[in-house]
C-alpha positions in Angstrom: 40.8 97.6 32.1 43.6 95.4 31.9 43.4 91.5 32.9 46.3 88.9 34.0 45.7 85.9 33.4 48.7 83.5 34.3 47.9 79.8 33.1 49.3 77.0 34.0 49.1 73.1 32.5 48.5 71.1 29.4 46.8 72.9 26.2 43.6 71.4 27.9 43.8 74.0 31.0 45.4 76.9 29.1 42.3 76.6 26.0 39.8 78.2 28.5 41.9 80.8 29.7 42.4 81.6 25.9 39.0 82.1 25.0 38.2 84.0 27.6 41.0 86.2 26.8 40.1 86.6 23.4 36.8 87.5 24.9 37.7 90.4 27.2 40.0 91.6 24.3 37.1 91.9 22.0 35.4 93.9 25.1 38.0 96.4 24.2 40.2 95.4 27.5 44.1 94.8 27.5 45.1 90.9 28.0 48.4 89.4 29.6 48.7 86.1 28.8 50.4 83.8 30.3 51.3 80.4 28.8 53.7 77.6 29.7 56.9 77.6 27.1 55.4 74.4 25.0 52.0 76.3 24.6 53.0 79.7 24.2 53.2 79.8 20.5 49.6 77.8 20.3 48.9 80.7 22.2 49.9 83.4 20.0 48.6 82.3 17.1 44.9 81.6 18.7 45.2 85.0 19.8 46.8 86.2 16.4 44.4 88.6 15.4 43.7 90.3 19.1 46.1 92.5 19.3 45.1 93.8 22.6 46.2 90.1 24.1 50.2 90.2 24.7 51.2 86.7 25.3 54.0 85.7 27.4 56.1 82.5 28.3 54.4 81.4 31.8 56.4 79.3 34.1 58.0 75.7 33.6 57.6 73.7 29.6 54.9 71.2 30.7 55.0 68.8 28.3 58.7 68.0 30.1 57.1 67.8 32.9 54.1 65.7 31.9 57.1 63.2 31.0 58.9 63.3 33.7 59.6 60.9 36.4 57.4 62.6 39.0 54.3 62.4 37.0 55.0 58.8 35.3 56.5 57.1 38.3 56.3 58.7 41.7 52.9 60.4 41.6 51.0 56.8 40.5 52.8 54.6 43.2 51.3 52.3 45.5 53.0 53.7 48.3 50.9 56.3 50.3 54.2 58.3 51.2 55.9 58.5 47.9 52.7 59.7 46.4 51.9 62.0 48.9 55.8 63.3 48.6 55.0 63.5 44.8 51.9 65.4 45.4 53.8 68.0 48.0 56.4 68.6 45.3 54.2 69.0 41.9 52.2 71.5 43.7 55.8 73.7 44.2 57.2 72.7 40.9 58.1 76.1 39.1 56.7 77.8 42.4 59.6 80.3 42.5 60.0 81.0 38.9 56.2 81.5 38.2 55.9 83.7 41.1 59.0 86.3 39.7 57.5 86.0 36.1 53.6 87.1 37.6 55.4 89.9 39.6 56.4 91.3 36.2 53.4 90.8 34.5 50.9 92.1 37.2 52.0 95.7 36.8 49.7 97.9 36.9 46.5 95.6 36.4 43.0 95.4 37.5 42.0 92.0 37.7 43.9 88.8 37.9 42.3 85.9 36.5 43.9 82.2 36.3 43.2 78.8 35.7 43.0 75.9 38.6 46.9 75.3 38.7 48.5 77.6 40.4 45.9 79.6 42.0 47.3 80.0 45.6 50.0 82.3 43.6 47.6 84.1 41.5 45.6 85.2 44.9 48.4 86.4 46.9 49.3 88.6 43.8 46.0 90.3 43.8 45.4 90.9 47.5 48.8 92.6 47.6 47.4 95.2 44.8 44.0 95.5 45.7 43.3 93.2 42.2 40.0 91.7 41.5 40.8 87.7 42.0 38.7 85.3 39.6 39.4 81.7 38.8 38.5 79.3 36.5 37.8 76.0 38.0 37.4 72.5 35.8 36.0 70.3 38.0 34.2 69.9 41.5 37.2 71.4 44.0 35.6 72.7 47.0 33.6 70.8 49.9 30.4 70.0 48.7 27.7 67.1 50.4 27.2 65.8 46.5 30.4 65.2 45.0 32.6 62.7 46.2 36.1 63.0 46.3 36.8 59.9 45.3 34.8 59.4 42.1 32.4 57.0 41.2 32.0 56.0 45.2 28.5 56.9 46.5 28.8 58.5 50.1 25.9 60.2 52.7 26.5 63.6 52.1 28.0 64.7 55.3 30.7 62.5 54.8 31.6 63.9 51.3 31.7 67.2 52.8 33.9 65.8 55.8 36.5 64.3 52.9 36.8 67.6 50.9 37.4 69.2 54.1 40.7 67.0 54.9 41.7 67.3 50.8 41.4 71.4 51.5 43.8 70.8 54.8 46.1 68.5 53.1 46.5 71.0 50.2 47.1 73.6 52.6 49.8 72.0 54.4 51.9 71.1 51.6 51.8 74.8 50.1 51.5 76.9 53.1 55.5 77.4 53.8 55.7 78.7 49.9 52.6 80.7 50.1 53.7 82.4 53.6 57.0 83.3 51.8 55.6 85.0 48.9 53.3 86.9 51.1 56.2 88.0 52.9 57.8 89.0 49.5 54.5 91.2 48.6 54.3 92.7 51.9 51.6 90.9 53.1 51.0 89.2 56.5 51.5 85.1 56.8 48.2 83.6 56.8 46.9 80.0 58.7 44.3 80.0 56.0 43.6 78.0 53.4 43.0 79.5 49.7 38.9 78.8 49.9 38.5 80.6 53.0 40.8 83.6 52.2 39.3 83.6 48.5 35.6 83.7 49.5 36.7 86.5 52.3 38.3 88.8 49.8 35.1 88.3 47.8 37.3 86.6 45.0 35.2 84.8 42.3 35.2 81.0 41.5 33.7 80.3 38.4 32.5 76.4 37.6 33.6 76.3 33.9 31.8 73.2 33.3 28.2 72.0 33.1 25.9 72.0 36.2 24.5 68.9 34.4 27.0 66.9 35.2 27.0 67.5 39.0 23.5 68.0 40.0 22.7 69.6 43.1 26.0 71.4 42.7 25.3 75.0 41.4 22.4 74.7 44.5 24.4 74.6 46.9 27.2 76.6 45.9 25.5 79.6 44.8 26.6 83.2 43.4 29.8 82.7 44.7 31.0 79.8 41.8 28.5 80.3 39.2 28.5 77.8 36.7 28.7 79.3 32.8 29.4 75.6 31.4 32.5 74.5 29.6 35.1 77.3 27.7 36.4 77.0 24.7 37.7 77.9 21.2 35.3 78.5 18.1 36.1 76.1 15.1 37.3 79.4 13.2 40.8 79.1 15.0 41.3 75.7 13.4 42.3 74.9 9.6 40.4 72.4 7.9 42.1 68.6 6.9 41.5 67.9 3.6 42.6 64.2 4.3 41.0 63.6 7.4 37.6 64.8 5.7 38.2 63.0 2.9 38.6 59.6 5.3 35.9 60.8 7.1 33.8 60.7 3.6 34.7 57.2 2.5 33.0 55.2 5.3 31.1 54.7 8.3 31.5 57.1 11.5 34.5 56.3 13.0 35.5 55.4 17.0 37.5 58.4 18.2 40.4 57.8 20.1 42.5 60.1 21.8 44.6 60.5 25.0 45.6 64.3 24.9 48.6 65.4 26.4 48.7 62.2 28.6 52.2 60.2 27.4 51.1 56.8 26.4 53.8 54.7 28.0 53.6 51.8 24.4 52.3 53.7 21.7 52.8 50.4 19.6 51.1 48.6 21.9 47.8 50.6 21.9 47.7 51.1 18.6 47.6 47.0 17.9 45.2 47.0 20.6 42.7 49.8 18.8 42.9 47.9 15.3 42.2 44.9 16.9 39.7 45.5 19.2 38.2 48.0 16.3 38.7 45.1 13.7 36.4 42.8 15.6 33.5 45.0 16.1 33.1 46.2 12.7 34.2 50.1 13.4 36.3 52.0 12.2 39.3 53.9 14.2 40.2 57.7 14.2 43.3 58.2 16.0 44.9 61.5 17.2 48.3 61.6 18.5 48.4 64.5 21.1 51.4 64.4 22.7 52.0 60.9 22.3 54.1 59.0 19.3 51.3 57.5 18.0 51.9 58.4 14.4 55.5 57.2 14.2 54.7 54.0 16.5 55.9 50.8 14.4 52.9 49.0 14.4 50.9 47.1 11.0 47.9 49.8 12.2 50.4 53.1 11.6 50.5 52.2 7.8 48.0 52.5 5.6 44.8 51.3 7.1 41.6 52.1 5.3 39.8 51.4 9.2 42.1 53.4 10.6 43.3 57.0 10.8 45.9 58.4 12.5 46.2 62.4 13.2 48.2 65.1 15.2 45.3 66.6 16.4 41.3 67.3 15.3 38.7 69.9 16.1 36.5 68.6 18.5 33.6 70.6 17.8 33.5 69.7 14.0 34.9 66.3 14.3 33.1 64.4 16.7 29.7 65.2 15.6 30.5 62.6 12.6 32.0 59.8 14.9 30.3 57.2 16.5 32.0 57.2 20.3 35.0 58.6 21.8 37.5 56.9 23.5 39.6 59.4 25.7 41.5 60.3 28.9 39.0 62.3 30.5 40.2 65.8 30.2 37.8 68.9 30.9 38.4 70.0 27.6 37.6 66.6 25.6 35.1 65.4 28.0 33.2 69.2 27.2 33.6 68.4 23.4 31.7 64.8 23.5 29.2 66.6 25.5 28.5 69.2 23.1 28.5 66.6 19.9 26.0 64.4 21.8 28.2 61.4 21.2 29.0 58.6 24.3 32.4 58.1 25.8 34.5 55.5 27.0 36.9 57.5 29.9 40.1 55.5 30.0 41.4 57.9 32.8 45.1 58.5 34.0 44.8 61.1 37.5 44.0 64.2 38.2 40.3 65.1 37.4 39.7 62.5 34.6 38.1 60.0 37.3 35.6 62.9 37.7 34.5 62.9 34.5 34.5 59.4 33.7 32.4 58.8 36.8 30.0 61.8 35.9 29.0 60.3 33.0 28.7 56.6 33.7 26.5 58.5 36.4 23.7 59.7 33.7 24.4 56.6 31.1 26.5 59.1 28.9 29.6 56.6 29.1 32.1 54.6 31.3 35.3 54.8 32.4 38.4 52.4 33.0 41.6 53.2 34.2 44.2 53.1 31.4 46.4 51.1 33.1 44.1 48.7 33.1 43.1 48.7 29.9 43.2 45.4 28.2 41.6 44.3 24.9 38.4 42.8 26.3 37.6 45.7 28.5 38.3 47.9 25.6 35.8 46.4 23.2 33.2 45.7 26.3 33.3 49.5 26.9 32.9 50.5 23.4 30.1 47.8 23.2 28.5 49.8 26.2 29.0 53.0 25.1 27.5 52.8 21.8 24.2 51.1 22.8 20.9 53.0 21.9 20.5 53.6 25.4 24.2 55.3 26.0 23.5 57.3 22.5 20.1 59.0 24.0 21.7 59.9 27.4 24.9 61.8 25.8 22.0 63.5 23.6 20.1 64.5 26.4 23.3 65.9 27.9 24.2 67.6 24.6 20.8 69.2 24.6 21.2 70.6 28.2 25.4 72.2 27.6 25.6 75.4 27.0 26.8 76.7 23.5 30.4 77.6 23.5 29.8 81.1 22.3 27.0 81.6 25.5 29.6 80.2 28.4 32.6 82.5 27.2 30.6 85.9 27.3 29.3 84.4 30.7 32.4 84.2 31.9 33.5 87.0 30.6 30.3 89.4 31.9 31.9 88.0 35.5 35.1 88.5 35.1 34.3 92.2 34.0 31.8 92.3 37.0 34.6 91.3 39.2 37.4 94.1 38.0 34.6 97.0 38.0 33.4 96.2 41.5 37.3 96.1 42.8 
């Protein structure tokens, strides 16, 4: 069979797409992959040695975007009607390029299979062939009575249900003119209805690729129809070993992990006096990776040569942050699933998106806490690490480590549905 799969985002969203690729490859299937222009050659050489996966540039160069004015300025003001204008117009950035590029790739295919950005697209593609539709989702998006939509606030569950009803409408409204166009376009009628209703109608799958744990009560009441499999991702063999960072690593205590992902850090100077002093006072010592900020070139006394301190491009989770004390980090699916694997507690310092979700989640079970960056000051900094590394914090993010699935176990999961899905259409 032969699977689409269009992604859209930060290496964060596209990584799970990837492995499940690689995945249905194996399974002796053909793979279109699709990857934003920043990603696409992380893309190709994960997927090096596949050579059933053809990857493809996907859609607009995130990390351009990620910088932008819309997501630094317009999308985070205080005025309800900017943001709301700034939500309306992300969710049709690249809309008409992405749409031509799936067109192509969709030829002749028998599933399409996509990640949570750009999903409206991905549908209306498959129910104009006749395609199996299955989506990866990263967090809680659908009305449910047990997750709030605005995290970390406790609500009576009718009234959580009530909320992700108006976010569904909302989202609906501002993507509903584009949507109704590309129908058109594939010769299929306009629609009033939203993507969850049409979706679960057309028998399209949703599939939680995160942990149940996390969320409980959640896989209950959702059902067959958005299994959970737990959180996607790489094995460690795709990544090349440091000899300096394990060396560093070798000299000294377990280190504080720090790292923001592909969220621009608006003073990298700044945080980085912040980390050596906060981690200077309590005794730890710093591991710092970069992402896709200019932490490593920031001119600060902690980017020289700091025994404490460490800074890096990037790491690999899964054999890095069993051998650190804490992570401190911006709440990403991906990150967030790679403290929870390790068993080690986490300080969420959270900039939008879904990264509130996670940082509530696990302050919810005692497996962290969570600050917004901009907030973040020196005190509440060191307070949260203080919290987060308690023996009572340690033992919670080790029950939830005991309790995620391995990696290996959610990607053949996912990958048995995805299969189920395409054979059934």
């Amino acid at each position: 069979m032969k699977f689409v799969m269009p992604f859209n985002g930060s290496r964060g969203d596209v990584t799970p797409g990837l492995a499940l690729g690689v995945e249905l490859a194996d399974r002796g299937h053909d793979v279109v992959f699709g990857a934003p222009p920043n990603l696409v050659d992380f893309a190709r050489a994960t997927t090096a040695e596949h050579e059933r996966i053809r990857v493809v540039s996907f859609g607009p160069d995130t990390h351009r975007l990620l910088e932008s004015e819309l997501i630094r300025v317009r999308i985070k003001s205080r005025d309800p009607r900017t943001r709301m204008a700034a939500l309306a117009e992300l969710a049709n950035y690249g809309w008409d390029q992405m749409t031509a590029e799936l067109e192509q790739m969709a030829q002749g295919c028998d599933a399409v299979v996509t990640g949570s950005l750009g999903q409206e697209m991905a549908f209306n593609m498959a129910e104009s062939a006749g395609n199996a539709f299955v989506v990866l989702h990263y967090c809680p998006l659908r009305r449910n009575d047990v997750v709030p939509v605005t995290p970390g606030v406790t609500l009576p569950g009718f009234v959580n249900r009530s909320m992700w009803a108006l976010a569904e409408s909302m989202r609906w409204r501002s993507m509903r003119t584009r949507e109704n166009a590309q129908r058109v376009s594939l010769g299929l009628a306009p629609t009033r209805d939203s993507l969850p209703v049409r979706s679960e109608r057309y028998g399209g799958v949703e599939i939680q690729a995160y942990e149940s744990a996390l969320f409980p009560g959640l896989a209950e009441q959702w059902g067959p129809a958005r299994p959970f499999v737990g959180f996607l991702g790489l094995s460690s063999g795709n990544f090349d070993s440091d000899p300096a960072l394990e060396e560093w690593l070798l000299a000294g205590s377990a280190p504080v992990y720090f790292g923001f992902g592909s969220m621009p850090v608006p003073d990298p100077a700044a945080l980085l006096r912040m980390i050596e002093n906060v981690t200077g006072r309590l005794g730890v010592r710093a591991l710092v990776c970069a992402g896709w900020s200019d932490l490593a070139g920031a001119d600060s006394v902690a980017a020289q040569s700091n025994s404490n301190m460490m800074i890096v491009e990037s790491v690999d989770h899964a054999s890095v942050f069993p051998r650190c004390l804490a992570a401190v980090h911006h709440g990403g699916a991906g990150t967030t699933a790679a403290t929870a694997r390790a068993g080690i507690p986490t300080l969420v310092c959270w900039f939008s998106a879904d990264q509130p979700f996670w940082g509530a989640a696990l302050r919810r079970i005692g497996a962290g806490t969570s600050t917004k960056f901009t907030s973040l000051t020196e005190s509440l900094l060191q307070q949260g690490i203080s919290d987060v590394t308690t023996g009572r914090a340690r033992q919670a993010a080790r029950r939830l480590a005991d309790a995620v699935a391995p990696t290996a176990t959610a990607v053949v999961v996912a990958a048995d549905i995805a299969e189920s899905a395409a054979r059934d259409r």
